[in-house]
VEXPAMAR-315722 format. One record per residue: residue number from 1; y, z, x of N, C-alpha, C in turn. Coordinates in nm, 3 decimals, padded with zeros to 5 digits. Each point is the difference from the previous one (the first is absolute). Layout:
residues N
{atom NUM,{Y,Z,X},{Y,Z,X},{Y,Z,X}}
...
//
This chain:
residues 76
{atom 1,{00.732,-02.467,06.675},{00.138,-00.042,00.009},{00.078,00.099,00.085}}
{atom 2,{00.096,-00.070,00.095},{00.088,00.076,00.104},{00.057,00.076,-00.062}}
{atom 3,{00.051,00.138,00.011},{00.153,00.051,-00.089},{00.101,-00.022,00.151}}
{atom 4,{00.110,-00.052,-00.039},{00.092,-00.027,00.120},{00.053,00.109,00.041}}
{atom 5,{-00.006,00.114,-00.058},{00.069,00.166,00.049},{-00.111,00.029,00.075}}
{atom 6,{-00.158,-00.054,00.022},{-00.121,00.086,00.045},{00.026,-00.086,00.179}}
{atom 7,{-00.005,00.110,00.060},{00.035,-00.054,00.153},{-00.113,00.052,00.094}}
{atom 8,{-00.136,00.049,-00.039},{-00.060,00.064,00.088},{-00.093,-00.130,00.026}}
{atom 9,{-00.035,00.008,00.189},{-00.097,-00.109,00.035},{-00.070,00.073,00.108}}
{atom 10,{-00.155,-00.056,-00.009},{-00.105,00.083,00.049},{00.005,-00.009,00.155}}
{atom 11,{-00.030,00.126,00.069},{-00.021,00.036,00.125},{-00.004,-00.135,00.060}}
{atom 12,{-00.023,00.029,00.148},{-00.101,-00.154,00.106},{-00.122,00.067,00.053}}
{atom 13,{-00.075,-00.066,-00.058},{-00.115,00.041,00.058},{-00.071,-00.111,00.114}}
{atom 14,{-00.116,00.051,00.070},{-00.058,-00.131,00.034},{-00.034,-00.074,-00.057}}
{atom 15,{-00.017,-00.179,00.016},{-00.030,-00.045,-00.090},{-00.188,00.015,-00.070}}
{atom 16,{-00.069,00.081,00.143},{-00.147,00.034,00.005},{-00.032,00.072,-00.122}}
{atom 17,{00.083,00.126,00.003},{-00.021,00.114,-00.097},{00.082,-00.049,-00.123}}
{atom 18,{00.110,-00.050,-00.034},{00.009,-00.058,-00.114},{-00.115,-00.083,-00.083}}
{atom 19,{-00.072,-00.108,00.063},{-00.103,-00.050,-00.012},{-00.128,00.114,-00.057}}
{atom 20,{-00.038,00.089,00.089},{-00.061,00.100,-00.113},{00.059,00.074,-00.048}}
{atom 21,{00.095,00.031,-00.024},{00.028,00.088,-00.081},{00.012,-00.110,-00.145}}
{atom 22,{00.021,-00.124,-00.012},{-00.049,-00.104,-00.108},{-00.110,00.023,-00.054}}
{atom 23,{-00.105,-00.042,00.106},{-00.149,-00.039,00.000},{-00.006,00.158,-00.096}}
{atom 24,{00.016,00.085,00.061},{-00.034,00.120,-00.051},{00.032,00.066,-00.187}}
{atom 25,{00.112,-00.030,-00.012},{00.071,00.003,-00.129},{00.021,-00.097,-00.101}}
{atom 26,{-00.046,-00.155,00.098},{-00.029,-00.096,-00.078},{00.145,-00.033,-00.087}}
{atom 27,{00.120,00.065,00.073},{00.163,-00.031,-00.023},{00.100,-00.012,00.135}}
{atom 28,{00.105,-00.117,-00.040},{00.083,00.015,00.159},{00.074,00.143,-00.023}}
{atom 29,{00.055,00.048,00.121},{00.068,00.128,-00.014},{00.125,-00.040,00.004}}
{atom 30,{00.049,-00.081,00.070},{00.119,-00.113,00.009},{00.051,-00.032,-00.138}}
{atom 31,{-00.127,-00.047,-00.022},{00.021,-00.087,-00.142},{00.034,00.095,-00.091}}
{atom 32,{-00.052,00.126,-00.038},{00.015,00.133,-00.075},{00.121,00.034,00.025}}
{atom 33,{00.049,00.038,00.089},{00.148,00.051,00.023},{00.072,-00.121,-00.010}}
{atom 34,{00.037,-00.107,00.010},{00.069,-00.102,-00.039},{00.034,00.012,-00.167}}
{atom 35,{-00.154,-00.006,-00.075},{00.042,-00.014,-00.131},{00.011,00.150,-00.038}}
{atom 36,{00.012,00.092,00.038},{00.049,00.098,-00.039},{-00.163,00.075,-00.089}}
{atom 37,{-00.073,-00.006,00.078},{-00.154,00.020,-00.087},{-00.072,00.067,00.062}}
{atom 38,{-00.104,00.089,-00.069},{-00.106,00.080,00.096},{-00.137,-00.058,00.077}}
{atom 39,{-00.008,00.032,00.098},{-00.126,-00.099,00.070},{-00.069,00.099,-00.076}}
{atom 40,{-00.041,00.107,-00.027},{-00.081,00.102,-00.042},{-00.044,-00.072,-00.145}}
{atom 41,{00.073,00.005,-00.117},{-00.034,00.007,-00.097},{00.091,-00.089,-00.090}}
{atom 42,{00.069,-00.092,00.094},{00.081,-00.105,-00.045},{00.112,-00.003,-00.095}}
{atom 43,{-00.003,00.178,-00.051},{00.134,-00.006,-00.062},{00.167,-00.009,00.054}}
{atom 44,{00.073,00.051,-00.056},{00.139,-00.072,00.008},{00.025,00.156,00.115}}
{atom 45,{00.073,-00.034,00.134},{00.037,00.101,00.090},{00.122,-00.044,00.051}}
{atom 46,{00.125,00.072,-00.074},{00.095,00.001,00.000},{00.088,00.135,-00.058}}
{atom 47,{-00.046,00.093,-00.006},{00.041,00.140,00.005},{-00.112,00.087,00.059}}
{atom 48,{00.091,00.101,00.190},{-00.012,00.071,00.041},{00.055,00.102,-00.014}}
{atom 49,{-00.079,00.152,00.027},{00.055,00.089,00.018},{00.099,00.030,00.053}}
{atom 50,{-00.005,-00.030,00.127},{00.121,00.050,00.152},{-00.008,-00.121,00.067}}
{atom 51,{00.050,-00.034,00.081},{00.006,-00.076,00.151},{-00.137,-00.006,00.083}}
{atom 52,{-00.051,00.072,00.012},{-00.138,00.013,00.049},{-00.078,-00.041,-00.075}}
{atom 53,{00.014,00.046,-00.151},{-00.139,-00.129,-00.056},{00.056,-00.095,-00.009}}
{atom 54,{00.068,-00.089,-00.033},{00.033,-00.119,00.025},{00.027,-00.064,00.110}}
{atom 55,{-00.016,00.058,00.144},{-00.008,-00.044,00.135},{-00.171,-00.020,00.052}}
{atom 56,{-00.075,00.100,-00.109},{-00.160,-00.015,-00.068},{-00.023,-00.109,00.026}}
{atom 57,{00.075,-00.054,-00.142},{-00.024,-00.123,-00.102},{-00.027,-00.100,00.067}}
{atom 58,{00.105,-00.025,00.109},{00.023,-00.134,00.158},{-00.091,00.052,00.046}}
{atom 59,{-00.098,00.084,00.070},{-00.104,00.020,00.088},{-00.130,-00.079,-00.110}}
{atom 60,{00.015,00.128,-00.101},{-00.146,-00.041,-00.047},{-00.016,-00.122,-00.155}}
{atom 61,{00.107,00.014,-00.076},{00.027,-00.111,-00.062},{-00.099,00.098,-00.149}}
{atom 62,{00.048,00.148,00.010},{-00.069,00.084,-00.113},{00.123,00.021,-00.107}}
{atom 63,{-00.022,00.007,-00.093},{00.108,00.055,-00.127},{-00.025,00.152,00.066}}
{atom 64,{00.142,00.081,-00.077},{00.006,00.125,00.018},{-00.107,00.045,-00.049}}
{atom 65,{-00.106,-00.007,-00.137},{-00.081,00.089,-00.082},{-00.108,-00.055,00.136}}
{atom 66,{-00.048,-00.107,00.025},{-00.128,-00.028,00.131},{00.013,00.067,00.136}}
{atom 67,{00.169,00.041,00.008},{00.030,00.088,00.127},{-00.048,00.136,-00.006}}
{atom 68,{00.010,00.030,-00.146},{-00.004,00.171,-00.055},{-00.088,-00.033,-00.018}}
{atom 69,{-00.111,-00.078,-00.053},{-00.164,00.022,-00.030},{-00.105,00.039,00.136}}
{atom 70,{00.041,-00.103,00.101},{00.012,-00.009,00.161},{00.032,00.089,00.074}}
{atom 71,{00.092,00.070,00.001},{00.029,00.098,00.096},{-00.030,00.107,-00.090}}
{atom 72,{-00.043,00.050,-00.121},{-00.011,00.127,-00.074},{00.121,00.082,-00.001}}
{atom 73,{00.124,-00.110,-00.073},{00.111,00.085,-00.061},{-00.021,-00.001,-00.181}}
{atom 74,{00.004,00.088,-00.027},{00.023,00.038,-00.164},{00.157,00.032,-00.023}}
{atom 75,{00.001,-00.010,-00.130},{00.157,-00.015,-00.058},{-00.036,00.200,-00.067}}
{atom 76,{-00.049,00.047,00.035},{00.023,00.134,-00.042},{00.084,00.048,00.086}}
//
Protein backbone atom coordinates (compact mmCIF):
# COMPACT_ATOMS: atom_id res chain seq x y z
CA UNK A 1 0.00 0.00 0.00
CA UNK A 2 1.07 3.67 -1.19
CA UNK A 3 1.65 6.05 1.94
CA UNK A 4 0.65 9.44 0.16
CA UNK A 5 3.54 11.46 2.22
CA UNK A 6 6.13 8.63 0.52
CA UNK A 7 7.34 10.57 -2.73
CA UNK A 8 10.49 8.71 -3.71
CA UNK A 9 10.51 7.14 -7.48
CA UNK A 10 13.23 4.96 -8.90
CA UNK A 11 16.15 6.22 -11.05
CA UNK A 12 15.84 5.70 -15.28
CA UNK A 13 17.61 3.20 -16.17
CA UNK A 14 17.90 1.41 -19.51
CA UNK A 15 15.21 -0.47 -20.20
CA UNK A 16 18.16 -3.51 -21.03
CA UNK A 17 19.68 -3.38 -17.55
CA UNK A 18 16.47 -2.96 -15.71
CA UNK A 19 15.46 -6.22 -17.37
CA UNK A 20 18.47 -7.90 -15.60
CA UNK A 21 18.71 -6.43 -12.92
CA UNK A 22 14.86 -8.32 -12.57
CA UNK A 23 16.00 -11.52 -14.11
CA UNK A 24 18.70 -11.27 -11.54
CA UNK A 25 16.80 -10.51 -8.16
CA UNK A 26 13.81 -12.07 -9.47
CA UNK A 27 12.03 -8.36 -8.21
CA UNK A 28 11.07 -5.06 -10.26
CA UNK A 29 13.30 -2.27 -8.82
CA UNK A 30 10.61 0.16 -10.10
CA UNK A 31 8.17 -1.85 -8.62
CA UNK A 32 10.21 -1.88 -5.09
CA UNK A 33 10.59 1.77 -4.86
CA UNK A 34 7.04 2.50 -5.89
CA UNK A 35 5.69 0.34 -3.05
CA UNK A 36 8.04 1.59 -0.78
CA UNK A 37 9.84 -2.09 -0.36
CA UNK A 38 13.22 -3.76 -0.46
CA UNK A 39 14.28 -5.53 -3.72
CA UNK A 40 16.92 -7.12 -1.33
CA UNK A 41 14.92 -8.67 1.28
CA UNK A 42 11.48 -7.29 0.64
CA UNK A 43 11.04 -5.53 3.78
CA UNK A 44 9.37 -2.18 4.40
CA UNK A 45 12.14 0.81 3.10
CA UNK A 46 10.96 3.86 4.20
CA UNK A 47 13.41 5.19 6.80
CA UNK A 48 16.90 6.57 5.72
CA UNK A 49 19.72 7.72 7.35
CA UNK A 50 20.73 11.03 5.37
CA UNK A 51 19.93 12.10 1.80
CA UNK A 52 22.43 9.89 0.32
CA UNK A 53 20.99 6.72 1.53
CA UNK A 54 17.84 7.41 0.41
CA UNK A 55 19.07 8.80 -3.03
CA UNK A 56 20.62 4.83 -2.56
CA UNK A 57 17.24 3.62 -2.22
CA UNK A 58 16.16 5.24 -6.10
CA UNK A 59 19.42 3.73 -7.60
CA UNK A 60 19.39 0.41 -6.02
CA UNK A 61 15.89 -0.13 -4.52
CA UNK A 62 17.98 -1.45 -0.97
CA UNK A 63 16.47 -0.64 2.60
CA UNK A 64 18.97 1.28 4.72
CA UNK A 65 19.99 -2.11 6.94
CA UNK A 66 20.76 -3.96 2.92
CA UNK A 67 22.71 -0.58 2.20
CA UNK A 68 24.76 -1.02 5.58
CA UNK A 69 24.98 -4.85 5.14
CA UNK A 70 26.28 -3.96 1.39
CA UNK A 71 28.53 -1.37 1.67
CA UNK A 72 29.97 -2.58 5.32
CA UNK A 73 28.49 0.21 7.51
CA UNK A 74 27.91 -0.88 11.25
CA UNK A 75 25.87 1.16 13.70
CA UNK A 76 28.91 1.15 16.18
Amino acid sequence: MKNPQYSLSATLKHPEIEAMLSKITGVSRVGAVAEASCATCSGEATSFRDAVSRKEYTISAMCQTCQDDFFGISED
